[in-house]
C-alpha positions as CSV (number, residue, x, y, z in Angstrom):
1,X,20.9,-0.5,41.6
2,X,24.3,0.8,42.2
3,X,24.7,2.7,39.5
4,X,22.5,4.4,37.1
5,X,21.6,2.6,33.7
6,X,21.2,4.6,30.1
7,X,18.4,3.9,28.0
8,X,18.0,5.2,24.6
9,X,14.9,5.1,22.0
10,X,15.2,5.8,18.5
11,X,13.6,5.1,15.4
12,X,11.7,6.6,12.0
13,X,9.3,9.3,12.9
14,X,6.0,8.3,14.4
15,X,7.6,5.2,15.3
16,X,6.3,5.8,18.7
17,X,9.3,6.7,20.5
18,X,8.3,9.4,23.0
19,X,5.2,8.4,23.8
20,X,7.0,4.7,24.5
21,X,9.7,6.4,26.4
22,X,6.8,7.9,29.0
23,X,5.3,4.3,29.6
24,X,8.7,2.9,29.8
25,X,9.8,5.6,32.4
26,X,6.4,5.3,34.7
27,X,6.4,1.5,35.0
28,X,10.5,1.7,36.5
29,X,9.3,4.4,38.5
30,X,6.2,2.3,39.4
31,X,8.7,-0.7,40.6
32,X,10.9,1.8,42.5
33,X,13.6,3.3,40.1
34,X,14.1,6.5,39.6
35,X,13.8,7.6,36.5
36,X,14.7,10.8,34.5
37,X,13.1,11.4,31.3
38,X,14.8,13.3,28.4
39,X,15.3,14.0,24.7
40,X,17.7,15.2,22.1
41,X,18.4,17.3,21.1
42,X,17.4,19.0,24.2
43,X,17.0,18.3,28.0
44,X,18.7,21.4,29.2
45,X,18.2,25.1,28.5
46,X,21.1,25.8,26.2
47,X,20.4,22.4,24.7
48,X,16.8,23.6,24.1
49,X,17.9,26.6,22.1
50,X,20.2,25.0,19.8
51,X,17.4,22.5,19.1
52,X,15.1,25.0,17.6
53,X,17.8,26.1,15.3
54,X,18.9,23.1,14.3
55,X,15.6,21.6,13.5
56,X,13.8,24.8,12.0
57,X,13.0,24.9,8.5
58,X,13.4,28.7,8.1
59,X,17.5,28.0,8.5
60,X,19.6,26.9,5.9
61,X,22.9,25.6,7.3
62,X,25.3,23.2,6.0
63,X,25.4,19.2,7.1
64,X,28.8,20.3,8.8
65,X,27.1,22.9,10.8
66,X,24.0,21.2,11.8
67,X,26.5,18.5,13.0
68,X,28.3,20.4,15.5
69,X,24.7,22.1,17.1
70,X,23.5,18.8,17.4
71,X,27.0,17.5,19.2
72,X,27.6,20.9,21.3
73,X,23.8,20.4,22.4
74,X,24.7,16.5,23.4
75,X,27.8,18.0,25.4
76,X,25.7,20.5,27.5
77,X,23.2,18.0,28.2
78,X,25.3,15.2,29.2
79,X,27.3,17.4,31.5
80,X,24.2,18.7,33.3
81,X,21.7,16.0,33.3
82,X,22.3,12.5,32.0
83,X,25.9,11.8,33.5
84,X,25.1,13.4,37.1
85,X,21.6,11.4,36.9
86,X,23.5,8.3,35.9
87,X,26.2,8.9,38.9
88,X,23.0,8.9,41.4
89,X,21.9,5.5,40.5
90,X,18.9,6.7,38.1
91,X,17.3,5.3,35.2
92,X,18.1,7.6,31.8
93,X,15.5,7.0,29.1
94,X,16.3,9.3,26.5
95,X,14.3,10.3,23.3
96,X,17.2,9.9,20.4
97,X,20.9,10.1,21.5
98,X,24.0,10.1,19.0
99,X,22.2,7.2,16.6
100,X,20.0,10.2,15.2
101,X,23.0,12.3,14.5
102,X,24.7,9.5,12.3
103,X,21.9,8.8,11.0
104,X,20.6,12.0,9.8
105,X,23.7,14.3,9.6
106,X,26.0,11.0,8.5
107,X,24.4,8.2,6.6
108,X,21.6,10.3,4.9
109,X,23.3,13.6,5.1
110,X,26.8,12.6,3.6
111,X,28.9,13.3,6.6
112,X,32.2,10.8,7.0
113,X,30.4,8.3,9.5
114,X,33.7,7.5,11.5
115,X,34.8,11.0,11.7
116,X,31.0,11.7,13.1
117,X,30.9,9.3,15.7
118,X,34.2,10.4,17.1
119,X,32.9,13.8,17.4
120,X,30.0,13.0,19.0
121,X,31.9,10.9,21.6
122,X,33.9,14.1,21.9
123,X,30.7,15.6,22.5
124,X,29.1,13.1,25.2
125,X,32.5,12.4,26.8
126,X,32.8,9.0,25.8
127,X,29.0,8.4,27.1
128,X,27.1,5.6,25.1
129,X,24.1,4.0,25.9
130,X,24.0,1.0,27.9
131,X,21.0,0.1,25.6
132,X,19.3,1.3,22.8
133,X,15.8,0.0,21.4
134,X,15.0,0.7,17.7
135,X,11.6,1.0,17.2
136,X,11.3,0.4,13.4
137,X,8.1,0.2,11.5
138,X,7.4,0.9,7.3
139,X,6.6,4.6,6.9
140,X,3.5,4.1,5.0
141,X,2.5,2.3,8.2
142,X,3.4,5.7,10.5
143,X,2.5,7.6,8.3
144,X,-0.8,8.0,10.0
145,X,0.5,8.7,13.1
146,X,2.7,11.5,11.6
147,X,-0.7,13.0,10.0
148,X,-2.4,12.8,13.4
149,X,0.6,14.5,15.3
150,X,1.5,17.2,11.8
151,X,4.7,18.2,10.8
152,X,7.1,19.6,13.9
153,X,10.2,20.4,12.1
154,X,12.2,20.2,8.6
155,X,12.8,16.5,8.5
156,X,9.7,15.7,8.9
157,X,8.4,17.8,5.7
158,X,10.3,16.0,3.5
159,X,7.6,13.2,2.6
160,X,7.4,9.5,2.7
161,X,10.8,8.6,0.4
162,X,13.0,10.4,2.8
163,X,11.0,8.7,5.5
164,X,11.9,5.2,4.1
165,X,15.8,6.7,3.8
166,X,15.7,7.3,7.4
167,X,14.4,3.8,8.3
168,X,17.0,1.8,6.1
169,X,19.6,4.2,7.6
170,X,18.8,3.0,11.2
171,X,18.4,-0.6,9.8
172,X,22.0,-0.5,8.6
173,X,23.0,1.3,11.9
174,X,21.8,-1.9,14.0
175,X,23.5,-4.1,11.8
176,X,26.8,-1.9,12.7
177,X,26.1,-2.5,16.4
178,X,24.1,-5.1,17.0
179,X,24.6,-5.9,20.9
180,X,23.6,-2.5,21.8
181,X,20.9,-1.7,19.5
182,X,18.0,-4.1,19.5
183,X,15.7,-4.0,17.0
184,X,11.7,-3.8,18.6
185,X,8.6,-4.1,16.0
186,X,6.6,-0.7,16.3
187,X,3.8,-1.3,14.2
188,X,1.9,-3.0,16.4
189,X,-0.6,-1.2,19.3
190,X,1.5,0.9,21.6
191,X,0.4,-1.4,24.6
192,X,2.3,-4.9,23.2
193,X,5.3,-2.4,22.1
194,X,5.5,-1.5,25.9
195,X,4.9,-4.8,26.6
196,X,8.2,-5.7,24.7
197,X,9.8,-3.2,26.1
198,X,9.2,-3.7,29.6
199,X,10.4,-7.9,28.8
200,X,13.6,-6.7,27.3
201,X,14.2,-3.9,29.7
202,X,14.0,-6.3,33.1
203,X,16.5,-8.6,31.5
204,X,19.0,-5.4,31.8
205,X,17.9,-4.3,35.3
């Protein structure tokens, strides 16, 4: 590869993502790529930080506010990880990139969609993913595999009704942007989801 290639996964919780994004990442490593694994928010330090107060349920902050820790945290880790990783010819799989944020902080949250995508291209530099797979699957399906894993932070906690907000949020997201974000079944086992995944991925690569 000359050049790196950006990978991200999103989807509803207990869709499967991270643990997909580790299968993903050690079969490309397996054929020769170099991969580098990461999340968001998160991935760096500073990144880390601002992740933990965004997420926790003990703060209250306004949509507005939770916004702008989720976009500083995308700038720090674009600057330091994904766009130097990217320059070196590596493979980026990322858990959740700027789909989450106008997702969550714009489409369910109330935030002007437009006006949030341009600041969180201000945020990434102008960085979008090459790809992104949405792993969608009915809540009341995941919802099994949220039990197993518990509740990790305050979108999580907010039950099943919310969960099925999130999912039609993405859903309409992919219609928005339907050549980058392709839509991959998740309710299946995890071993024919990386199946897909792997199919779909070579086609890039």
């Amino acid at each position: 590869m000359k050049k790196g290639f950006f990978i991200t996964l999103e989807g509803p919780d207990g869709s499967g993502k991270t643990t997909q994004a580790k299968r993903l990442g050690a079969y490309l490593e397996k054929i020769g790529l170099e991969v580098v694994l990461t999340r968001e928010p998160g991935g760096t330090d500073l990144a880390e930080t601002l992740r933990s107060l965004a997420l926790s349920p003990e703060i209250t902050m306004s949509k507005r506010v939770e916004s702008l820790l989720h976009v500083a945290a995308r700038a720090d880790h674009v600057d330091k990880v994904i766009r130097p990783s990217l320059k070196a010819g590596k493979v980026v799989i990322c858990d959740r990139f700027s789909d989450s944020t106008l997702v969550y902080q714009g489409l369910l949250g109330g935030m002007d969609l437009d006006e949030l995508e341009r600041l969180s291209l201000f945020g990434s530099a102008g960085l979008m993913p090459d790809v992104t797979f949405l792993i969608d699957g009915d809540p009341r399906i995941l919802l099994t595999r949220r039990q197993a894993r518990g509740v990790t932070d305050k979108f999580e906690a907010q039950g099943l009704s919310f969960q099925e907000t999130i999912r039609q949020g993405y859903l309409s997201l992919s219609a928005r942007y339907p050549e980058r974000i392709l839509l991959i079944d998740g309710e299946g086992d995890p071993d024919s989801i990386t199946r897909t995944l792997i199919k779909k991925v070579e086609k890039f690569l």
